[in-house]
C-alpha positions in Angstrom: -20.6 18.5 31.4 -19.9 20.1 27.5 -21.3 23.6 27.4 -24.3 23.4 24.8 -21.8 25.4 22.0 -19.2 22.8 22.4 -22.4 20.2 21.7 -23.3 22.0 19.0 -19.9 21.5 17.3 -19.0 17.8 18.1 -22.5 16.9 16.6 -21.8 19.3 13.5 -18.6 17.9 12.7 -19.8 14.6 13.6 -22.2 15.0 10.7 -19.6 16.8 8.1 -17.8 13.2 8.8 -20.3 10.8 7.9 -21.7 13.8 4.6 -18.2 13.0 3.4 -17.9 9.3 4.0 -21.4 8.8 2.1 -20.4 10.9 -0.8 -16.7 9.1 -0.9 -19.0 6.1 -1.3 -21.2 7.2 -4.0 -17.8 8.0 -6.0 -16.3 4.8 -5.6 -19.0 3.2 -7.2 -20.4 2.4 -10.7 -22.1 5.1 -12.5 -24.8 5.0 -14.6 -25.2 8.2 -17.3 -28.8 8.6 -18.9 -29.1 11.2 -21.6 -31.9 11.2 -24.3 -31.1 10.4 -27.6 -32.7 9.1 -31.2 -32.5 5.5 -32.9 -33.6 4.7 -35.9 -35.9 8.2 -35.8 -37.2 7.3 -32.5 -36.6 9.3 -29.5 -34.8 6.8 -26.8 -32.8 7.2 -23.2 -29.4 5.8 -23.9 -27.6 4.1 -20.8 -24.2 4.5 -20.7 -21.8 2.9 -17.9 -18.4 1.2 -17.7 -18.6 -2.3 -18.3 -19.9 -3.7 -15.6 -21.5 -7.6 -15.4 -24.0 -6.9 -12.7 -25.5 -3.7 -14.5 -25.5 -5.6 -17.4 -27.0 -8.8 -15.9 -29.7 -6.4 -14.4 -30.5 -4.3 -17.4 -31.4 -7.3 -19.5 -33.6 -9.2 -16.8 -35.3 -6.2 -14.7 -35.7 -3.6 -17.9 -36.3 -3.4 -21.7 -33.1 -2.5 -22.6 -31.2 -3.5 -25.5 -27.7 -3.1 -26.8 -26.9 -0.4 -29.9 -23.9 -1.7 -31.8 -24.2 2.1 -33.7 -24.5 3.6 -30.3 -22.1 1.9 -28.3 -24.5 1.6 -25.4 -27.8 -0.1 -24.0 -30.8 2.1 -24.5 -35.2 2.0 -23.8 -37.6 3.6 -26.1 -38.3 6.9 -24.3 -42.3 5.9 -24.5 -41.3 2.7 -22.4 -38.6 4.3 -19.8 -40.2 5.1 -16.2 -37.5 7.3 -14.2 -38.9 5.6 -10.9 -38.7 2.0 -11.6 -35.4 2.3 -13.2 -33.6 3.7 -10.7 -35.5 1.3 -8.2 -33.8 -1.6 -10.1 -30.3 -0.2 -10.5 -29.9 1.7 -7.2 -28.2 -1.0 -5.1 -25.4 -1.4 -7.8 -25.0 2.4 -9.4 -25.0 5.5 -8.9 -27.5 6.9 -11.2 -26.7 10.4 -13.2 -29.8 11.3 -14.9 -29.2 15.4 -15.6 -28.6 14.4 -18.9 -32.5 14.0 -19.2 -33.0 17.7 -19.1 -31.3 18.3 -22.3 -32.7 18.0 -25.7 -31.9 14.9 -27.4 -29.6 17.0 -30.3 -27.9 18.7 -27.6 -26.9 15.5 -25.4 -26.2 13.8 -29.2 -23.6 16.8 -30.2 -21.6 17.3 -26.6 -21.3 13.3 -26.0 -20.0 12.4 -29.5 -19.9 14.9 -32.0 -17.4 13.7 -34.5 -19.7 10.3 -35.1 -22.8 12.6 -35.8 -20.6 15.0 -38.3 -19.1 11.9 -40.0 -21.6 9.2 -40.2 -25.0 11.3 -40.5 -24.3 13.2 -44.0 -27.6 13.2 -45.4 -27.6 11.7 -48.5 -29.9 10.5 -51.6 -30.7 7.2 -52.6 -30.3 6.4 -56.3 -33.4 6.7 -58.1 -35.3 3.8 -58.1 -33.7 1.6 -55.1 -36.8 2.4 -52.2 -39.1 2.2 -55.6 -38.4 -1.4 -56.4 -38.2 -2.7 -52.5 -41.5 -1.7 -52.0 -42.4 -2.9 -55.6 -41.0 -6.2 -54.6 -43.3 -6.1 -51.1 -40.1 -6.4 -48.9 -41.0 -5.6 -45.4 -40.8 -2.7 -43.3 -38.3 -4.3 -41.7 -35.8 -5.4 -44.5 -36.6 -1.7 -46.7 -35.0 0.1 -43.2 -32.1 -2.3 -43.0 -31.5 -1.9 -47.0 -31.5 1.7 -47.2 -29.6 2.7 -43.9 -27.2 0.5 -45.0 -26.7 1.6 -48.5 -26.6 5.1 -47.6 -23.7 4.0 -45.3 -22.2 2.6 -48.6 -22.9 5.9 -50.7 -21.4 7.9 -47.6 -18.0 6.1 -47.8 -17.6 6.5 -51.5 -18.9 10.1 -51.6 -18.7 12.0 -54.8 -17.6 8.6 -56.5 -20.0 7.0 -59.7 -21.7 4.5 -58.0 -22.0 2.9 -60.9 -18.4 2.6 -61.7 -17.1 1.0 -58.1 -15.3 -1.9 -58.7 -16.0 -5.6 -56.4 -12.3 -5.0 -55.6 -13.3 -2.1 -54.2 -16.9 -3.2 -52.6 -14.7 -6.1 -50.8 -12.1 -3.0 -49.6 -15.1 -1.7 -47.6 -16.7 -4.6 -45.9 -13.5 -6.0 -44.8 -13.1 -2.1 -43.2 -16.3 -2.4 -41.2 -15.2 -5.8 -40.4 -11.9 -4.5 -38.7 -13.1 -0.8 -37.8 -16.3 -1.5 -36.5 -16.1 -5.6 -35.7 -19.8 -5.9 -37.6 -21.8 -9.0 -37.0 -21.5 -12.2 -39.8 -25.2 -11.2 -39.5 -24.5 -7.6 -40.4 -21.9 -8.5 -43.1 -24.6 -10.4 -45.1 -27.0 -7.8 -44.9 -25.3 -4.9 -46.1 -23.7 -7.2 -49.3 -27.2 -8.0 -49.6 -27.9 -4.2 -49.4 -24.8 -3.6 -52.0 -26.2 -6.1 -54.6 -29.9 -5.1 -54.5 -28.5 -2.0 -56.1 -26.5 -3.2 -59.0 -28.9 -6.3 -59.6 -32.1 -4.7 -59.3 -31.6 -1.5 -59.9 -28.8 -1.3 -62.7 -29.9 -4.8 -64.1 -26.4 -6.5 -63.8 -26.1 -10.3 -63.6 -26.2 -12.0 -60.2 -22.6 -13.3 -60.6 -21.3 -9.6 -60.7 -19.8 -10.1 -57.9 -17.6 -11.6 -55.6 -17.9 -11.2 -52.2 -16.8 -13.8 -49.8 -19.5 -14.0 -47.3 -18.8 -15.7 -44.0 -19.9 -18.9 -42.7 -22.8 -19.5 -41.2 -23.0 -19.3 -37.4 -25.1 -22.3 -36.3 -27.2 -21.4 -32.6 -29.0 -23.3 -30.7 -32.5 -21.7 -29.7 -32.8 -21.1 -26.2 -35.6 -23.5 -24.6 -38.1 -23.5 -21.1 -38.9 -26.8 -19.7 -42.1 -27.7 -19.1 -42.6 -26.6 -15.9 -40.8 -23.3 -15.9 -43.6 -22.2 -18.4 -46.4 -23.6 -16.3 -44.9 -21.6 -13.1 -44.7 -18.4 -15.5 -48.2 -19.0 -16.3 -49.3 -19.4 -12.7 -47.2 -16.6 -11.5 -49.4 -14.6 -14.1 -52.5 -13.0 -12.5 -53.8 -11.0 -15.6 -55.9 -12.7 -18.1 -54.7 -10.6 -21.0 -51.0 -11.2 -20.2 -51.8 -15.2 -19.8 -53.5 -15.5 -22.8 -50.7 -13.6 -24.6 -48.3 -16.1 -23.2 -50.5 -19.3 -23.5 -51.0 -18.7 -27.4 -48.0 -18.0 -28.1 -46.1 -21.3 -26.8 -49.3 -23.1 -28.0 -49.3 -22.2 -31.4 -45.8 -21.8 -31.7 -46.6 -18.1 -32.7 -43.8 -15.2 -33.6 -44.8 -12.0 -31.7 -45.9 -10.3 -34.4 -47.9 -12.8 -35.4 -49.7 -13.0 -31.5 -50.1 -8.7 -32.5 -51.3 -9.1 -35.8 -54.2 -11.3 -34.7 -57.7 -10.1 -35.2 -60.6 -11.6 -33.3 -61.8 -13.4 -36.5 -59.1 -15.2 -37.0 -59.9 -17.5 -34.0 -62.2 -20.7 -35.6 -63.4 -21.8 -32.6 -65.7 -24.2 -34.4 -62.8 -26.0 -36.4 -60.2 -25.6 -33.9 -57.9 -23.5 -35.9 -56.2 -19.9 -35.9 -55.4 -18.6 -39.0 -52.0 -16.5 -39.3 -52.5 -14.0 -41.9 -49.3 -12.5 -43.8 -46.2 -14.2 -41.2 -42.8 -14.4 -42.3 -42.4 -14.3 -46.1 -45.9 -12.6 -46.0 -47.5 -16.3 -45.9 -50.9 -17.2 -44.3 -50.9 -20.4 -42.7 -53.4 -22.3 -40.1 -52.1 -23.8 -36.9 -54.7 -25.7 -34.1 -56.3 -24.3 -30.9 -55.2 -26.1 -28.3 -59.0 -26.9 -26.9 -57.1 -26.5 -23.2 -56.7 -22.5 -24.0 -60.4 -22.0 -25.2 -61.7 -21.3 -21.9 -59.4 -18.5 -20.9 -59.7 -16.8 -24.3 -63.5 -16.9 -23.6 -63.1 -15.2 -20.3 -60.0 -12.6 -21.5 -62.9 -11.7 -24.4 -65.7 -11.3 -22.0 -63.6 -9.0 -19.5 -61.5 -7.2 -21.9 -63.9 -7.4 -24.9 -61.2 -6.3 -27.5 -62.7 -4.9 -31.0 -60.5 -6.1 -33.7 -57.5 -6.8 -32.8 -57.6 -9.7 -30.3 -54.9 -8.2 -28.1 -55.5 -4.4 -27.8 -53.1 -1.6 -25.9 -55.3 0.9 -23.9 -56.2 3.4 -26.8 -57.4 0.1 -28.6 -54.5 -0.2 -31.2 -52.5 -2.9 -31.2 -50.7 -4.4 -28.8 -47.0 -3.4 -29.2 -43.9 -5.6 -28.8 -42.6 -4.0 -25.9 -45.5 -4.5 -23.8 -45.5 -8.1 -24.9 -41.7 -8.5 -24.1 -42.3 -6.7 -20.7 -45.3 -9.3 -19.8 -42.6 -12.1 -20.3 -40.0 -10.7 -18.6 -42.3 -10.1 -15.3 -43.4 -13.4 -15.4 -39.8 -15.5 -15.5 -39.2 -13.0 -13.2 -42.3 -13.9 -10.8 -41.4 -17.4 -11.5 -37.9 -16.9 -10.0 -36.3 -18.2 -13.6 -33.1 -17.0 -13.8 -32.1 -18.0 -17.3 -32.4 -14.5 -20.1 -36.1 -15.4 -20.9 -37.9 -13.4 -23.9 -40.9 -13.7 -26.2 -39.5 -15.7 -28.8 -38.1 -18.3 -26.5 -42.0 -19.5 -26.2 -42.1 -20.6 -29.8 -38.6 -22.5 -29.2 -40.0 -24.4 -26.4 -43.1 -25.4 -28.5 -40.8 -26.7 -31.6 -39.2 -28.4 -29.0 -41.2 -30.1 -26.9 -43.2 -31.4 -29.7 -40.2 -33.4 -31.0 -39.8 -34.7 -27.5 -42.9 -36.0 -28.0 -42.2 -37.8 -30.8 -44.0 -35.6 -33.7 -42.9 -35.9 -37.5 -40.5 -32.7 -37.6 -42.5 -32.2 -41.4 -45.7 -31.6 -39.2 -43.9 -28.9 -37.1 -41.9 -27.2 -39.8 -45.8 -26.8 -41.8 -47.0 -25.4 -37.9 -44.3 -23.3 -37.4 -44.1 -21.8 -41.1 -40.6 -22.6 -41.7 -39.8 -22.5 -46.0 -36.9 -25.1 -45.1 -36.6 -28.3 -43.1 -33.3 -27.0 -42.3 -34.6 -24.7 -39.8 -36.7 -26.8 -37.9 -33.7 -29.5 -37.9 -32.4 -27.1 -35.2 -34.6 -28.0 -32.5 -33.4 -31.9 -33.0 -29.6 -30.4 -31.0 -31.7 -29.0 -28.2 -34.3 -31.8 -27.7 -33.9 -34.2 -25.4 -33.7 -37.7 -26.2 -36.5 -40.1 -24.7 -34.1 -43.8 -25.3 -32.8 -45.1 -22.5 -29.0 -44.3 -23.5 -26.3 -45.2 -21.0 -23.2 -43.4 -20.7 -20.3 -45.8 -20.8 -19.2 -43.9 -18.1 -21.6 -45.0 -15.7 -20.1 -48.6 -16.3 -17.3 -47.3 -15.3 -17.8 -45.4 -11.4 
């Protein structure tokens, strides 16, 4: 029989053995740095790993991440990141290195990359008179923070130049360098030309054709789409009233998100059927029907929740905010065991959709959905599904 000291020292080195092997483990695998951080003058936890597919795949379906092409990583707004729940969905494929939270958000930006911060965050001026005339012109929110972050990006690269005296030559020099250097979006490229020529065609007056720009073609898309059924399980997996009614009226109306938020209780006509959608894309107000099946529910949603002008309200009674919307639709393909990437917009896909599967006259849905061209509703016709009876001349064949 061991004498209890020589116990004593099997089990201890028994348990520096398997101390070791765990933290060998934990090294081998993936590992997920979180550090605070600002975008777009909000604060934010950035999520930085090495390219990993299942991290990835996770991120997009279990949180509210997105992807920073200025950053170089995925990222959640700091007011929508919960510690707890993140590293309950990432656990099982990373380690998870979340020190970095301690440290002020300046302090994390200057030891991770200081060079970037130094070289692309000179403050700078805008000329006189470029924010004056987009909001003059009523451009939104939106399209005034695109315009002038990427025009200061423009007046950053030709520093003490005369903005006035750069020539195309010169302007086409620069987009084809963020086309090599930093492998911008055709998106991206047409939005800061569009940035470039507000400037010298609205504010210096020049003519339209000053320039010449060779803008790139056009990617064509097709909008994701939900069957049927998968929305009437996401519907059923959805308990709360608020969150259902967020959902139904969307896909029943066909609505943008920030239509569903800008919603006031007013705006539902119960007595003619109709919603009216004040100030949507292109700041136009348009009417689309209440469905008569979704009446009931927004009755009982009222009656529990009993919102005050906004009809969908956050917990202080402002308005519901985009993230919390996202999140509701993310929980609910999730619930619903969909596996596809499933997000708000998606919902007012499926309704263009299944409308022309239906046989609707596409001009009806382009006036419902507020679309300025036909063009854009046309895009639904390559994801519909026919209804003829077709045959395959393969199945002649085998």
């Amino acid at each position: 029989m061991r004498k209890p000291v020589e116990l004593q020292y099997t089990v201890f080195v028994l348990f520096l053995y398997l101390k070791l092997q765990n933290q060998s483990n934990l090294n081998n695998r993936p590992q997920i740095k979180l550090t605070q951080g600002n975008h777009r003058q909000q604060p934010i936890v950035e999520i930085r790993f090495n390219y990993d597919f299942a991290i990835k795949e996770k991120l997009k379906k279990s949180t509210t991440a997105r992807w920073s092409a200025t950053l170089k990583c995925w990222y959640i707004f700091k007011e929508d990141f919960e510690l707890g729940s993140f590293i309950k969905s990432l656990e099982d494929l990373a380690y998870i290195d979340y020190s970095g939270l301690n440290k002020k958000a300046t302090e994390a930006t200057q030891t991770e990359k200081p060079e970037k911060k130094n070289h692309s965050k000179i403050p700078v001026e805008l000329p006189v008179g470029y924010l004056e005339i987009l909001e003059q012109k009523r451009r939104s929110h939106n399209t005034i923070e695109i315009y002038t972050n990427y025009f200061k990006d423009f007046i950053r690269y030709f520093k003490d130049r005369d903005l006035s005296q750069i020539t195309h030559n010169e302007i086409n020099s620069y987009i084809l360098s963020l086309i090599k250097e930093k492998g911008i979006s055709p998106s991206q490229q047409n939005q800061r030309i569009n940035a470039i020529k507000f400037y010298y065609e609205q504010v210096l007056g020049r003519e339209k054709q000053y320039f010449d720009i060779l803008r790139p073609a056009k990617e064509r898309k097709l909008p994701d789409v939900l069957s049927k059924n998968e929305i009437k399980d996401m519907l059923k997996a959805t308990a709360n009233k608020k969150h259902k009614c967020v959902m139904a009226l969307i896909y029943s109306c066909g609505l943008r998100r920030s239509e569903a938020i800008d919603l006031k209780i007013e705006d539902i006509d119960s007595k003619r059927m109709k919603i009216k959608i004040r100030g949507g894309k292109g700041k136009k107000d348009r009417y689309v029907d209440l469905p008569s099946s979704i009446l009931p529910a927004l009755r009982d949603y009222y009656r529990e929740y009993t919102p005050k002008i906004w009809l969908f309200e956050g917990q202080k009674r402002n308005q519901y905010s985009p993230t919390s919307i996202l999140n509701v639709v993310k929980k609910a393909a999730q619930l619903a065991g969909i596996k596809k990437r499933v997000y708000p917009h998606i919902l007012r896909h499926s309704y263009a959709t299944h409308f022309l599967e239906q046989g609707v006259d596409i001009r009806f849905i382009q006036e419902w959905m507020g679309h300025d061209s036909i063009k854009t509703t046309q895009g639904y016709t390559h994801v519909a599904q026919n209804n003829m009876n077709i045959k395959n001349p393969l199945d002649d064949i085998i």
